[in-house]
DSSP file (Angstrom, degrees, kcal/mol; ACC not computed):
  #  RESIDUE AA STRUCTURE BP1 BP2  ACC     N-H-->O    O-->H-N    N-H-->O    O-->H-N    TCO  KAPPA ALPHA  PHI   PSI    X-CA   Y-CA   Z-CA
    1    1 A X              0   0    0      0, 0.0     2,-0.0     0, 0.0     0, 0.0   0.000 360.0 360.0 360.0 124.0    0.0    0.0    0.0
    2    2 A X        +     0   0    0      1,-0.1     0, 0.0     2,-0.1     0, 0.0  -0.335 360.0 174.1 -60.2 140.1    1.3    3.3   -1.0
    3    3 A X        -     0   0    0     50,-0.0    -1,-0.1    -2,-0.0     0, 0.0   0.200  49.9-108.9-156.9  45.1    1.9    5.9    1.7
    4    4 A X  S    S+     0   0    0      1,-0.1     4,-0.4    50,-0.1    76,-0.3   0.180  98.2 102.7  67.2 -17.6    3.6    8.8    0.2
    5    5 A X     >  +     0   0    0      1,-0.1     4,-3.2     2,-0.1     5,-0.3   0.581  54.8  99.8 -69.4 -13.4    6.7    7.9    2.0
    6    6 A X  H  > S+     0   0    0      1,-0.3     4,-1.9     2,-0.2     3,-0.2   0.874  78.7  39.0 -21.7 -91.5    8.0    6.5   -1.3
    7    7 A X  H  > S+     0   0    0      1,-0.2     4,-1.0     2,-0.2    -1,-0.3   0.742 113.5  52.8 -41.7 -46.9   10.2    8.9   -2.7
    8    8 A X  H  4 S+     0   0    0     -4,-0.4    -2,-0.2    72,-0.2    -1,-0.2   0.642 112.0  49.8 -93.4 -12.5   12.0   10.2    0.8
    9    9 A X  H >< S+     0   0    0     -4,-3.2     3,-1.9    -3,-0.2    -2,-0.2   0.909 110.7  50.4 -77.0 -31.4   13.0    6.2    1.7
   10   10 A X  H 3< S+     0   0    0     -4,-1.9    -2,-0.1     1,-0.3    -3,-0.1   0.866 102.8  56.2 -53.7 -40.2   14.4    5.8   -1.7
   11   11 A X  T 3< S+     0   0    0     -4,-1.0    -1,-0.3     2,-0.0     2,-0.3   0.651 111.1  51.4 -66.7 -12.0   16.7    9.1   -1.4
   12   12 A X    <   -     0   0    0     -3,-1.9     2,-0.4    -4,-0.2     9,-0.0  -0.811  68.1-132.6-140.1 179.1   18.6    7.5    2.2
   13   13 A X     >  -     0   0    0     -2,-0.3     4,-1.4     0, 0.0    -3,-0.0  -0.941  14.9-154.7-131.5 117.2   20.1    5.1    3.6
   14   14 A X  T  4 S+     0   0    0     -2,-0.4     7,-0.1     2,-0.2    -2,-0.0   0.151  96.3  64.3 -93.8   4.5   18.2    4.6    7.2
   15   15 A X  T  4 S+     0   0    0      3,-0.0    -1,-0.2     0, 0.0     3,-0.0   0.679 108.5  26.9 -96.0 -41.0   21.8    3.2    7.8
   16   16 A X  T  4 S+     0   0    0      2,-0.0    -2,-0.2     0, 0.0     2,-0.1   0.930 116.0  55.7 -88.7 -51.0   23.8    5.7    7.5
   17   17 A X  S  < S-     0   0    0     -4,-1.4    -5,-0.0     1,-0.1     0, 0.0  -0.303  74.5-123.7-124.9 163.0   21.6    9.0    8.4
   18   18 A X        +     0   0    0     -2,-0.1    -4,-0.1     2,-0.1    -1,-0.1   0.178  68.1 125.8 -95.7  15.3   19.7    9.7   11.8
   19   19 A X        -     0   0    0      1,-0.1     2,-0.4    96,-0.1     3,-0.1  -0.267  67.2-113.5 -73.9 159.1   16.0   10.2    9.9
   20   20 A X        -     0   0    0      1,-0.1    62,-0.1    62,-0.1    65,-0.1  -0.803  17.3-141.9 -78.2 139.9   13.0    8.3   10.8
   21   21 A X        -     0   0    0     -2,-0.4    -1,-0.1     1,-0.1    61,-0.1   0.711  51.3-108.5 -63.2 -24.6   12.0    6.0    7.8
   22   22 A X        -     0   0    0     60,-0.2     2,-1.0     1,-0.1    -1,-0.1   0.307  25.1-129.4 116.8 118.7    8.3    6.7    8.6
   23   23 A X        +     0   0    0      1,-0.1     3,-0.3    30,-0.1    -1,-0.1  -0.725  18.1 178.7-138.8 120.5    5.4    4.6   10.1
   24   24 A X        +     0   0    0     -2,-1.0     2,-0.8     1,-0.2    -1,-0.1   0.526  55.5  96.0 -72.4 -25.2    2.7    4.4    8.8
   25   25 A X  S    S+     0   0    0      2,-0.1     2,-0.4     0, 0.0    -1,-0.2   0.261  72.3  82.7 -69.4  25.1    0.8    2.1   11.0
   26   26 A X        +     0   0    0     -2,-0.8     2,-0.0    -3,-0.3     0, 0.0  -0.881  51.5 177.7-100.1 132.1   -0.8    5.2   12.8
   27   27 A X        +     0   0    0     -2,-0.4     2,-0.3     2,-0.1    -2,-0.1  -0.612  29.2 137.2-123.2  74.1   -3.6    6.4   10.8
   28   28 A X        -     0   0    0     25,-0.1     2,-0.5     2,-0.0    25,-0.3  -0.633  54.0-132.0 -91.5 153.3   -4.6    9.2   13.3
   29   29 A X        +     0   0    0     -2,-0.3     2,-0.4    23,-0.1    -2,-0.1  -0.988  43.5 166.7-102.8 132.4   -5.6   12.7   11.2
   30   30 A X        -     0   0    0     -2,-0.5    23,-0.2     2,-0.1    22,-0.1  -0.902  43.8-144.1-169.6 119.9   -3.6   15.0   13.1
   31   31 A X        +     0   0    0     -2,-0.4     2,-0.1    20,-0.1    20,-0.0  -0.231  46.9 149.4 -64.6  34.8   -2.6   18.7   12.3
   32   32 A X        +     0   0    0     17,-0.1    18,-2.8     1,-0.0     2,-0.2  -0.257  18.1 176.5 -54.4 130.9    1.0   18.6   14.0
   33   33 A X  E     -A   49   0A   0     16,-0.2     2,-0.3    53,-0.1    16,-0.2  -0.841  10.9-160.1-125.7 179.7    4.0   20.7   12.7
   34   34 A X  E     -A   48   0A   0     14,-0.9    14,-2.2    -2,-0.2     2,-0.4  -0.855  13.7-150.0-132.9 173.0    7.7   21.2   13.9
   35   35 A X  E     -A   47   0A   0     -2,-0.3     2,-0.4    12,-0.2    12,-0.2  -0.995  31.5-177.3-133.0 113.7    9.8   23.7   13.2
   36   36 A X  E     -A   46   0A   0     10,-0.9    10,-1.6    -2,-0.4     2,-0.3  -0.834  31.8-129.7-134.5 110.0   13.4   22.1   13.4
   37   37 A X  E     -A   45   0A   0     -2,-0.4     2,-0.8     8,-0.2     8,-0.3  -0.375  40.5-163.2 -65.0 136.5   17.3   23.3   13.0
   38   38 A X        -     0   0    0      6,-0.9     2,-2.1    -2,-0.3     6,-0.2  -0.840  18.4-146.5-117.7  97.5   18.5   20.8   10.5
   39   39 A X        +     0   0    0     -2,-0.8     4,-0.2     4,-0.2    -2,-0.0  -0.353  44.1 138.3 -57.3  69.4   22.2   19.9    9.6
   40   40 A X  S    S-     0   0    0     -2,-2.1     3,-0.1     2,-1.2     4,-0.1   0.675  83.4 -49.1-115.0 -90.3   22.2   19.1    6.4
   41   41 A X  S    S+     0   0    0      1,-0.3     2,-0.2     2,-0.1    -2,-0.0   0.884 141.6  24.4 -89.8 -64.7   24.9   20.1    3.4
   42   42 A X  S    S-     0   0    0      1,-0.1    -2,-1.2    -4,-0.1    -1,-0.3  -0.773  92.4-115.9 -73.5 132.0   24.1   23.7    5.4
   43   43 A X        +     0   0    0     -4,-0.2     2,-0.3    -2,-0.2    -4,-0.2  -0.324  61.2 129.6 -66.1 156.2   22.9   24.3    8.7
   44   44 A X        -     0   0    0     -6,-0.2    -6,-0.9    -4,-0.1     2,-0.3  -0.899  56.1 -87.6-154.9-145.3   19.1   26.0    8.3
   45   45 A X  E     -AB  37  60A   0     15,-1.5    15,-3.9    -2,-0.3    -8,-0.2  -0.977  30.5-150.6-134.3 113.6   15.6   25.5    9.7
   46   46 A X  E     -AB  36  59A   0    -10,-1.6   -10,-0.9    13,-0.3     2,-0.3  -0.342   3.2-149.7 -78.4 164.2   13.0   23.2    8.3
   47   47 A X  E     -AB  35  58A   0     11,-2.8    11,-2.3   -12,-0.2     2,-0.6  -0.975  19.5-171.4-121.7 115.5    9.1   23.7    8.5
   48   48 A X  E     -AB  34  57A   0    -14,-2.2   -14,-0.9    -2,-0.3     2,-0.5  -0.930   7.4-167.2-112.5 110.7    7.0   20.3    8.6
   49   49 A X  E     -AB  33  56A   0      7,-4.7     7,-1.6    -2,-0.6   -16,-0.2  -0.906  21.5-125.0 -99.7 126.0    3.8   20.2    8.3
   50   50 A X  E     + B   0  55A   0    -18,-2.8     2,-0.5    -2,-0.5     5,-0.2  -0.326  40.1 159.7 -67.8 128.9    1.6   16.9    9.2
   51   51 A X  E >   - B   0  54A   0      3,-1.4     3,-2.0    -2,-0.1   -20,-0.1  -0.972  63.8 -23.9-144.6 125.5   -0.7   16.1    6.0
   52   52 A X  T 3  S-     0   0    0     -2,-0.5     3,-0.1     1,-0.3   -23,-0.1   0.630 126.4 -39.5  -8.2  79.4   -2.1   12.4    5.7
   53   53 A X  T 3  S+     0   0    0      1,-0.3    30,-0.4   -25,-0.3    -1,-0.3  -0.261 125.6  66.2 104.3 -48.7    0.0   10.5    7.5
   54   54 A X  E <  S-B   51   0A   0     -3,-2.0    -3,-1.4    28,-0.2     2,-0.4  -0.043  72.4-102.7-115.7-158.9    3.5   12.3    6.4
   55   55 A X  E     -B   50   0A   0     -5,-0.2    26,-1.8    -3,-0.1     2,-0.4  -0.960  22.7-155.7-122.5 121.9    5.5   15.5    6.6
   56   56 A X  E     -BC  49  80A   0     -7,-1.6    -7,-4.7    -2,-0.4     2,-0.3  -0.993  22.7-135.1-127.9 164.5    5.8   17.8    4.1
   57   57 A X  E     +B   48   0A   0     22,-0.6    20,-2.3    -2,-0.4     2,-0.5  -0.682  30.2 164.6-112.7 125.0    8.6   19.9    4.0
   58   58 A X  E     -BC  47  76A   0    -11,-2.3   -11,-2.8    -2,-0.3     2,-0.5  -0.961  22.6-140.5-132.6 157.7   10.2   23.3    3.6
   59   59 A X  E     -BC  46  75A   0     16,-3.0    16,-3.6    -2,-0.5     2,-0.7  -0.806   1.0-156.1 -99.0 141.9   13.5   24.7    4.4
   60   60 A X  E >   -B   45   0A   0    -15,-3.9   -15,-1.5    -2,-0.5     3,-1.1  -0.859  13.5-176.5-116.2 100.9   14.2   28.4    5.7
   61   61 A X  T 3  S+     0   0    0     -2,-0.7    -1,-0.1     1,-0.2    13,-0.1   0.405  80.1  46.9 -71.3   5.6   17.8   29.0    4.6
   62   62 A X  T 3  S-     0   0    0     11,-0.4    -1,-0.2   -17,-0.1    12,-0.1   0.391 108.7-135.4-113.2   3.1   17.9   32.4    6.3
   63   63 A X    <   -     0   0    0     -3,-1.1    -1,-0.1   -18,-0.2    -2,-0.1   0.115  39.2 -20.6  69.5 174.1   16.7   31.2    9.1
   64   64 A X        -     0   0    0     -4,-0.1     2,-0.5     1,-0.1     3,-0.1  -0.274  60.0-136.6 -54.5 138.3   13.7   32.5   11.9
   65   65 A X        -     0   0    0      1,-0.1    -1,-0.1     5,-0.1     3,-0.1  -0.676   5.2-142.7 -92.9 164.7   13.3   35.7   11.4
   66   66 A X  S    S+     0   0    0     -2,-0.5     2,-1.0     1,-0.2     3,-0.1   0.934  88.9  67.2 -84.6 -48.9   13.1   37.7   15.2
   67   67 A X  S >  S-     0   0    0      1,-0.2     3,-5.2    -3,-0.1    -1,-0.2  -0.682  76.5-155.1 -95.6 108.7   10.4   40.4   14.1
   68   68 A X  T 3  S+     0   0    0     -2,-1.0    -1,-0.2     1,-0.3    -3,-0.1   0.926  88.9  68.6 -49.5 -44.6    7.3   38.4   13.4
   69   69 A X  T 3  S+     0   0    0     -3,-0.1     2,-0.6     1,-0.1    -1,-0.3   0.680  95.6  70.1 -59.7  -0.9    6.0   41.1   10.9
   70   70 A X  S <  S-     0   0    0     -3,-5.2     2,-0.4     2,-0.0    -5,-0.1  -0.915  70.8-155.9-115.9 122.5    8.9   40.1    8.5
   71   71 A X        -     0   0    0     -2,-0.6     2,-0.3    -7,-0.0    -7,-0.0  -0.753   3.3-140.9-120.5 177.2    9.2   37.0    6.6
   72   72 A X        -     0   0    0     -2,-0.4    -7,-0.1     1,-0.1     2,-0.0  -0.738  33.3 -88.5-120.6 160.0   11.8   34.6    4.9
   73   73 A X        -     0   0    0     -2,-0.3   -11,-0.4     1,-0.1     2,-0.4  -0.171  38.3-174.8 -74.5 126.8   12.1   32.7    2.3
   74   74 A X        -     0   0    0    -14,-0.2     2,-1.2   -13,-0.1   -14,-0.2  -0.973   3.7-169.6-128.7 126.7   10.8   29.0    2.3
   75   75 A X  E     -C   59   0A   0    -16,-3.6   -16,-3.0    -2,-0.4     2,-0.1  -0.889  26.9-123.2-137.6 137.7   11.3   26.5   -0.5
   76   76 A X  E     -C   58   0A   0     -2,-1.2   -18,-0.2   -18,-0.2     2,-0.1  -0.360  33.5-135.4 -75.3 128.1    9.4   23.3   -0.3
   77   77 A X  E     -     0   0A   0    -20,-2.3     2,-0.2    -2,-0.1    -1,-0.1  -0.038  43.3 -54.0 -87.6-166.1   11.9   20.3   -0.5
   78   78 A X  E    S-     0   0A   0     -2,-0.1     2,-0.4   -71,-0.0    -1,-0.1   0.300  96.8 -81.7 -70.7   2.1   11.9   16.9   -2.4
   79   79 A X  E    S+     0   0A   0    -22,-0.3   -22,-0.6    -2,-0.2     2,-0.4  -0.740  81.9   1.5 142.1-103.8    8.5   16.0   -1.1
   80   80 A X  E     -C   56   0A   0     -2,-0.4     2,-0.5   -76,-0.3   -24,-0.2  -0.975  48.2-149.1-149.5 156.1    7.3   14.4    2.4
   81   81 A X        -     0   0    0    -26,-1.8     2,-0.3    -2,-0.4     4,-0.3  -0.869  33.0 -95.0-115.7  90.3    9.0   13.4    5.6
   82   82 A X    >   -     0   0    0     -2,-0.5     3,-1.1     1,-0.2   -28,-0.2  -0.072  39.2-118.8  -7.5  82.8    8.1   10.5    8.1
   83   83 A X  T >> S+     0   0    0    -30,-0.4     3,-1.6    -2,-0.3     4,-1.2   0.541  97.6  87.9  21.7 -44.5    6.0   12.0   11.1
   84   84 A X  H 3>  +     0   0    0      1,-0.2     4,-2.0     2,-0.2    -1,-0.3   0.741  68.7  76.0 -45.3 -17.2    8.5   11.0   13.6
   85   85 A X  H <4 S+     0   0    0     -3,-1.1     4,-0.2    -4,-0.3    -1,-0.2   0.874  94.6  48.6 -71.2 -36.5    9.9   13.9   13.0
   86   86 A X  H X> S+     0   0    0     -3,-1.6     4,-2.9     2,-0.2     3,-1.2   0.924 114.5  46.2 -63.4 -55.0    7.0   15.5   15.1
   87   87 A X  H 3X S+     0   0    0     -4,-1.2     4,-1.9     1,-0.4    -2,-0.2   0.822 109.3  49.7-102.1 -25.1    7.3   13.1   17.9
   88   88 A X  H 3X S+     0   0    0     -4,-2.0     4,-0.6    -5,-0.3    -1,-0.4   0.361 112.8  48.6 -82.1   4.6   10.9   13.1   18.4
   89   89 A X  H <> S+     0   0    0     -3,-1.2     4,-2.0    -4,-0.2    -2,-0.2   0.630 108.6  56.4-100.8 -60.9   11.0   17.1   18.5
   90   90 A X  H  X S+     0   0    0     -4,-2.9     4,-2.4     2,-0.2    -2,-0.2   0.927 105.4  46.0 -56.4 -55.2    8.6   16.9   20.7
   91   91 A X  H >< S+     0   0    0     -4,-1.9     3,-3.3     1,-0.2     5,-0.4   0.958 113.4  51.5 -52.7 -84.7   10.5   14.5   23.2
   92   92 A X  H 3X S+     0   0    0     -4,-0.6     4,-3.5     1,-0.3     5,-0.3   0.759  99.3  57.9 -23.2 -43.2   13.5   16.5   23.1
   93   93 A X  H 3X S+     0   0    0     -4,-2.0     4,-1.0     2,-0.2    -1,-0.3   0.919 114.6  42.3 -64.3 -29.4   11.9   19.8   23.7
   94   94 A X  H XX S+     0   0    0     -3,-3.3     3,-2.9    -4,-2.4     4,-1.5   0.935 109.1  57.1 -64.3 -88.4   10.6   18.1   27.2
   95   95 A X  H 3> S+     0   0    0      1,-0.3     4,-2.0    -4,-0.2     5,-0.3   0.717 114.4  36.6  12.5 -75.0   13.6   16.6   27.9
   96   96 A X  H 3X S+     0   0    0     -4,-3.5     4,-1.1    -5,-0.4    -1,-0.3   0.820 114.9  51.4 -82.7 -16.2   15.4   20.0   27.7
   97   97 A X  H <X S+     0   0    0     -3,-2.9     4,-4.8    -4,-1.0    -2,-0.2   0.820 110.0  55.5 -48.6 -54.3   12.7   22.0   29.3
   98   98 A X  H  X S+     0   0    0     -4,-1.5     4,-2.9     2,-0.2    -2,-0.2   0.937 109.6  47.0 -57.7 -54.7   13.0   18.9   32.2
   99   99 A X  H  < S+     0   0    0     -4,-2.0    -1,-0.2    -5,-0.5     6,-0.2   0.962 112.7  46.4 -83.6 -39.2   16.9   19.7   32.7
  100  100 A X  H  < S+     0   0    0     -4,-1.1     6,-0.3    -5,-0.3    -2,-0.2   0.957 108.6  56.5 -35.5 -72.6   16.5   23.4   32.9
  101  101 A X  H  < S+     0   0    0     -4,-4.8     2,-1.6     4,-0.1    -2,-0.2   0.801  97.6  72.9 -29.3 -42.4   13.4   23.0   35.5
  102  102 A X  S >X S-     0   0    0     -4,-2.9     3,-2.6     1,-0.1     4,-1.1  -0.343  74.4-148.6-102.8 117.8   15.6   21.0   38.0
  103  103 A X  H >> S+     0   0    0     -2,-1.6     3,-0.9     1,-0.3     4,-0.6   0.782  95.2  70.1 -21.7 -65.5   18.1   22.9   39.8
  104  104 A X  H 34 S+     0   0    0      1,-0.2    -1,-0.3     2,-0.1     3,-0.1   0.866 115.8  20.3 -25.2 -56.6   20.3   19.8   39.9
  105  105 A X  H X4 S+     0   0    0     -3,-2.6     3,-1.7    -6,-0.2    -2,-0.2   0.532  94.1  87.4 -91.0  -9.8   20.9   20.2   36.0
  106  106 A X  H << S+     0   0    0     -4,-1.1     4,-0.1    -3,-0.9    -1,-0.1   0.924  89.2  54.9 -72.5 -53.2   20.2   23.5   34.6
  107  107 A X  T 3< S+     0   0    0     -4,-0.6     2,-0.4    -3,-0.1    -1,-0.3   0.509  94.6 114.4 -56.7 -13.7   23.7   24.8   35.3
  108  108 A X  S <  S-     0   0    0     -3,-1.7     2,-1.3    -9,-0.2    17,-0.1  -0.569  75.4-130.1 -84.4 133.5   24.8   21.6   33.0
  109  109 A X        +     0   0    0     -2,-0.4    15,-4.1     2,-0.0     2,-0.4  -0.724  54.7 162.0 -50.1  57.9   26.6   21.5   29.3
  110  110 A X  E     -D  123   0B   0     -2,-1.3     2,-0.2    13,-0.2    13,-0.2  -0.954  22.7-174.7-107.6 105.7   23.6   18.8   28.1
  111  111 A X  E     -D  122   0B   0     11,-4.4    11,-1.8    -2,-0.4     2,-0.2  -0.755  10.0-173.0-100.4 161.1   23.1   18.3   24.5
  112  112 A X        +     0   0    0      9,-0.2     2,-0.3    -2,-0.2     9,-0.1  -0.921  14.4 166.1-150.6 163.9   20.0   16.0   23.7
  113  113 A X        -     0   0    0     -2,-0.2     7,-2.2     2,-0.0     2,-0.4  -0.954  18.7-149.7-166.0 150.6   18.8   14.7   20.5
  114  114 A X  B     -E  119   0C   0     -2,-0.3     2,-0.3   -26,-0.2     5,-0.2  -0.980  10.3-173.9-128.3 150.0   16.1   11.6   19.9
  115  115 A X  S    S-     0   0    0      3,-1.9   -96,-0.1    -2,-0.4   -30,-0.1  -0.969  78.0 -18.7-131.8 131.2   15.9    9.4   17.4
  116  116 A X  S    S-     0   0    0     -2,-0.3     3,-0.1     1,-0.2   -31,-0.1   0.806 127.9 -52.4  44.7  37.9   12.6    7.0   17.5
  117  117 A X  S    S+     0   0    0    -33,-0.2    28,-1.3     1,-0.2    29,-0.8   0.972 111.3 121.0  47.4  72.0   12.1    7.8   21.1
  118  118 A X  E     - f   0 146C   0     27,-0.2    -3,-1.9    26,-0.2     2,-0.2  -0.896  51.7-151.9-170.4 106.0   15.5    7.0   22.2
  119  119 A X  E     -Ef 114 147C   0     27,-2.0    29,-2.5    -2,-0.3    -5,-0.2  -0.317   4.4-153.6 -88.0 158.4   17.0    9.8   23.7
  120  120 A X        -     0   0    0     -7,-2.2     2,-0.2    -2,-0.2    29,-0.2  -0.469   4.8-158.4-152.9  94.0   20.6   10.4   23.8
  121  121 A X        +     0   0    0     -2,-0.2    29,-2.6    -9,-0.1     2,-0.3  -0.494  21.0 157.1 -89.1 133.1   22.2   12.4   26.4
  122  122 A X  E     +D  111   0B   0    -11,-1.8   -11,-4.4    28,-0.2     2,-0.4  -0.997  26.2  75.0-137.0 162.2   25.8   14.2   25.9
  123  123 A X  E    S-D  110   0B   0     -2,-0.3    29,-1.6   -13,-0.2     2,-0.3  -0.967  75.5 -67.8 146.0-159.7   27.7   17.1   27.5
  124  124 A X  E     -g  152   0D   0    -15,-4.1     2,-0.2    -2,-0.4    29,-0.2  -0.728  37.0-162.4-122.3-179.4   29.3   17.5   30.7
  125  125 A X  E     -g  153   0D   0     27,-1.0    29,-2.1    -2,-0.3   -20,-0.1  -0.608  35.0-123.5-149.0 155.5   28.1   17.8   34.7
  126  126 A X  S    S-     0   0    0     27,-0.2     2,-0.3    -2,-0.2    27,-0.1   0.577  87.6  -4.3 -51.7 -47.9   29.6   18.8   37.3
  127  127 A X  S  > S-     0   0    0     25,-0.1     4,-2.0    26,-0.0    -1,-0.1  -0.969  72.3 -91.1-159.5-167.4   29.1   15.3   39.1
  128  128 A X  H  > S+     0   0    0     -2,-0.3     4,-3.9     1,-0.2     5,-0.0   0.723 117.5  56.3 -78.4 -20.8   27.6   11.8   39.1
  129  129 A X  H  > S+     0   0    0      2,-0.2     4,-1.8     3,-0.1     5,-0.3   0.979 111.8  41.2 -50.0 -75.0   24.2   13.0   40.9
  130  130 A X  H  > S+     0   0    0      2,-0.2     4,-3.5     1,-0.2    -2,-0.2   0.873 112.8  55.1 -59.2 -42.7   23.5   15.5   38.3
  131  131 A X  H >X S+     0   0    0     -4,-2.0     4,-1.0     1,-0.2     3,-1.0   0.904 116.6  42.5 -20.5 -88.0   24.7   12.7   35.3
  132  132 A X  H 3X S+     0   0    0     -4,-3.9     4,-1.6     1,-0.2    -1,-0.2   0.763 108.7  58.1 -49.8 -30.1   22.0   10.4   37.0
  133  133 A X  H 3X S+     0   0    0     -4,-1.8     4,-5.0     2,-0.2    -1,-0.2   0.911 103.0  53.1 -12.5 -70.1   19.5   13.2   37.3
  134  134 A X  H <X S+     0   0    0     -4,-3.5     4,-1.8    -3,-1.0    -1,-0.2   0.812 109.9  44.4 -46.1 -59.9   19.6   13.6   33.9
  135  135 A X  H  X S+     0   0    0     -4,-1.0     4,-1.0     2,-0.2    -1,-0.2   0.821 111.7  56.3  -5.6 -79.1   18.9   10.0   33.1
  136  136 A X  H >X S+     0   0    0     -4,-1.6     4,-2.5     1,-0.3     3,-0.6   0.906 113.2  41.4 -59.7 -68.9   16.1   10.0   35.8
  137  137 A X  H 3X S+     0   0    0     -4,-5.0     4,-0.6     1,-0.2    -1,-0.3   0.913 112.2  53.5 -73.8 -26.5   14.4   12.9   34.0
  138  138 A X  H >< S+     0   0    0     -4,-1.8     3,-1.1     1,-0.2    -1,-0.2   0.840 106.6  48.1 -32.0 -55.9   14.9   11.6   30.6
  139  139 A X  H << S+     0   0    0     -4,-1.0     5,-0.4    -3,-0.6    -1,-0.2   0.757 104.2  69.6 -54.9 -44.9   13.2    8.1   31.3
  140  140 A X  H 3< S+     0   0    0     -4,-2.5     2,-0.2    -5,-0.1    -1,-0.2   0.628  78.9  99.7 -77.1  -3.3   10.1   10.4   33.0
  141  141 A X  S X< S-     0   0    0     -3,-1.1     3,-2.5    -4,-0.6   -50,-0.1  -0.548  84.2-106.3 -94.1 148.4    8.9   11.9   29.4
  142  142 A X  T 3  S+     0   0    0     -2,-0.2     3,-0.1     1,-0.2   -48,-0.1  -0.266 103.9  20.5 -38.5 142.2    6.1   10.5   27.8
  143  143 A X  T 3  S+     0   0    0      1,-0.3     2,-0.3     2,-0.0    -1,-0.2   0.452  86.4 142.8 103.4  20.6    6.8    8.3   24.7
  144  144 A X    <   -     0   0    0     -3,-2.5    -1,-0.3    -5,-0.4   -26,-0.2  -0.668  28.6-172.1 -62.9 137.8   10.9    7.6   25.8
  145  145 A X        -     0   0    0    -28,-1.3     2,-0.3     1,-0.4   -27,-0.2   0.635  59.0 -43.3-105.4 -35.9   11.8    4.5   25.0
  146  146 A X  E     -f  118   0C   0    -29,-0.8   -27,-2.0    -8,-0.1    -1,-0.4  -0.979  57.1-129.1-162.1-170.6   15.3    4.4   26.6
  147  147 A X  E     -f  119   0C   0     -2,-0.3     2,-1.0   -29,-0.2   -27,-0.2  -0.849   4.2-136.3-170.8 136.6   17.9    6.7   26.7
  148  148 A X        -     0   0    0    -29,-2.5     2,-1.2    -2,-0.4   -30,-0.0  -0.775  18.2-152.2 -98.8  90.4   21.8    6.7   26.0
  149  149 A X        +     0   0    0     -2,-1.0   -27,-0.1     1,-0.2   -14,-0.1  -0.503  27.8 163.6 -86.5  86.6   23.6    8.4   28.5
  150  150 A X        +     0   0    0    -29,-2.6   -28,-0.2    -2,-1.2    -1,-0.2   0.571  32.6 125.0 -73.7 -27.0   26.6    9.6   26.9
  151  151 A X        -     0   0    0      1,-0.1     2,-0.3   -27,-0.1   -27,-0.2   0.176  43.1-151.3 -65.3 142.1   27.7   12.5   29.8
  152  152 A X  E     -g  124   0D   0    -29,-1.6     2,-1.0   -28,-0.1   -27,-1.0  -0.504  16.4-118.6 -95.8 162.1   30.9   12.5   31.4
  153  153 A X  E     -g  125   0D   0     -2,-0.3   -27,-0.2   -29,-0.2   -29,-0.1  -0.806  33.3-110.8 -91.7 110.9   31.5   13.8   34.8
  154  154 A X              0   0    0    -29,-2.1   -26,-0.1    -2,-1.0   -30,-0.0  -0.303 360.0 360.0 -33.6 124.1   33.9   16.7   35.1
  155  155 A X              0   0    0    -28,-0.1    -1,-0.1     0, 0.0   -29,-0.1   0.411 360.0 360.0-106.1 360.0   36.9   15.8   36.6
């Protein structure tokens, strides 16, 4: 069964690259977006918007603009994007909201990134509390599936 995903598994290698391949077996109707900086040849900012079932996609190569009343330039990419993209956006942003909130962590050098709800914590702390902390608060957002806790402890 076709499910628009076609075209964007063909272009990667799920092997190689950290995208989600897409799963389809959801068929909620949803109006979800993210707005996500994206490493790709060039740093920018994608726009994704949820449309039956998939993503579709634009880039802003100049980036957000700061004064809402001005806008930038968006050009719609090779087609539609896996939905995951939404849900893994989503996790992170708790995730780093969660390590501000708690006093233990906020002061901490903690990059986080998800792939397929599988968080992956790296960065520094101060010590082996705030390290577990981190963990702790990871595990507590909705829809984690584990998390790979890469920080070191400052020596």
């Amino acid at each position: 069964m076709a499910d628009g995903l076609e075209a964007y598994r063909a272009k990667r290698d799920f092997q190689e690259t950290p995208e989600p391949a897409g799963d389809t077996r959801d068929p909620e109707v949803s109006r979800r977006f993210v707005v996500q900086e994206h490493s790709a040849r060039a740093m920018h900012w994608d726009l994704r918007l949820e449309h039956e079932g998939t993503l579709a996609s634009w880039a802003i190569p100049k980036g957000i603009p700061a004064d809402p009343k001005r806008n930038n330039l968006a050009v719609r990419t090779d087609g539609t994007s896996a939905k995951e993209y939404i849900d893994d956006s989503a996790i992170t942003a708790k995730v780093k909201a969660a390590l501000v909130g708690d006093s233990r962590t906020k002061a901490s050098q903690i990059e986080v990134e998800t792939r397929e709800g599988v968080v992956q914590l790296a960065g520094f702390v101060n010590n082996s509390e705030a390290k577990a902390t981190a963990e702790e608060l990871a595990r507590g957002i909705d829809h984690v599936k584990s998390v790979d806790n890469q920080i070191d402890v400052k020596k």
